[in-house]
N, C-alpha and C positions, 0 to 999 in steps of 0.2 A: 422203406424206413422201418426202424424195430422200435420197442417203448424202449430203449434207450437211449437211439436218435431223438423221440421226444421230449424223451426227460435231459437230454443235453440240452437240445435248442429253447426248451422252457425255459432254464435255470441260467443260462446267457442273457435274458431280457433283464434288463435293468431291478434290482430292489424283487426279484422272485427269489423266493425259498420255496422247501419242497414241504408236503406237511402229510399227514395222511387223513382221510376220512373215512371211516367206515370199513378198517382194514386195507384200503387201497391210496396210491401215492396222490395225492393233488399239488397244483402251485399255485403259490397265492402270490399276491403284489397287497402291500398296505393291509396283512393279515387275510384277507378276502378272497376265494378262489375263483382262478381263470382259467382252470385245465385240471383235465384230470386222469388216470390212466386204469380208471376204475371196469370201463370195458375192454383189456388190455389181453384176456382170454379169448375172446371173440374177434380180437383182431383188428381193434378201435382204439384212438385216443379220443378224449370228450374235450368238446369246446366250449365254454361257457360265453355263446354269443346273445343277440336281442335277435327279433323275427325280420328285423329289415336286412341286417348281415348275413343273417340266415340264409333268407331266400336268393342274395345277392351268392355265396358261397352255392347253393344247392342248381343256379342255374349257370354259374358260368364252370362247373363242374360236376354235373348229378353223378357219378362213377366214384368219384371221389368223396362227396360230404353228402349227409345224410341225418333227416331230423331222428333225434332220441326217440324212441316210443313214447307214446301218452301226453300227458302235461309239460313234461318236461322239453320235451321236444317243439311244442306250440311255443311254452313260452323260450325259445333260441338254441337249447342244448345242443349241441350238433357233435356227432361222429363223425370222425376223420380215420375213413379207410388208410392203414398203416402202412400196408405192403405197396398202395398205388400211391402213395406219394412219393414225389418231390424233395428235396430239402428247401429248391425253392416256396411249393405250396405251402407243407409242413410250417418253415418259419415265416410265411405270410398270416397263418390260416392262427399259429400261436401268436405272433404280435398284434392281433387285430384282435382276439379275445385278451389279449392282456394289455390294451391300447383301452379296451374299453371299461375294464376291470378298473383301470385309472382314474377316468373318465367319471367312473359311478360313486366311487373311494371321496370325489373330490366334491363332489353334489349331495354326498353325505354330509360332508362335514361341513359344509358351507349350509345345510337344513339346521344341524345342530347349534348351529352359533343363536 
């Protein structure tokens, strides 16, 4: 898969737009980002998962997903190896950080009330 397999199969999920941060392409859902192709030189797209998805991704494919360096990676960030995916993986591994991007959108705003 290449970052334009990504950036297709991101921008397919329901309510994503593509946005940029920091020079580099992100998708958001409900303004908020779920993915990002900020490691996109090294041969990565980024996942914005939690540490339970994390570990669940990094064990039933360590070849494949791979925690972020440092913090970011503790708390869920995950790389997704580009050339060894799937389009099955791929748009598993992106519905599930934008399943969850939903998920957090909606517990936001239900704090705010």
């Amino acid at each position: 898969m290449t970052p334009n397999d990504f950036r297709r199969i991101a921008l397919s999920l329901a309510g994503a737009e593509e946005g940029s941060h920091m020079g580099a392409a992100d998708f958001r859902v409900g303004g908020r980002i779920f993915a990002t192709l900020a490691s996109q030189s090294e041969g990565y797209g980024n996942l914005m998962l939690n540490p339970e998805i994390q570990a669940g991704f990094l064990e039933d494919a360590p070849d494949l997903f791979l925690p972020i360096k440092g913090g970011w990676g503790r708390m869920g960030m995950t790389h997704i190896v580009l050339a060894k995916a799937s389009p099955e993986s791929m748009e598993g591994a992106l519905r599930a950080a934008w399943s969850l991007r939903i998920q957090n959108n909606q517990k936001t705003k239900k704090r705010k009330r």
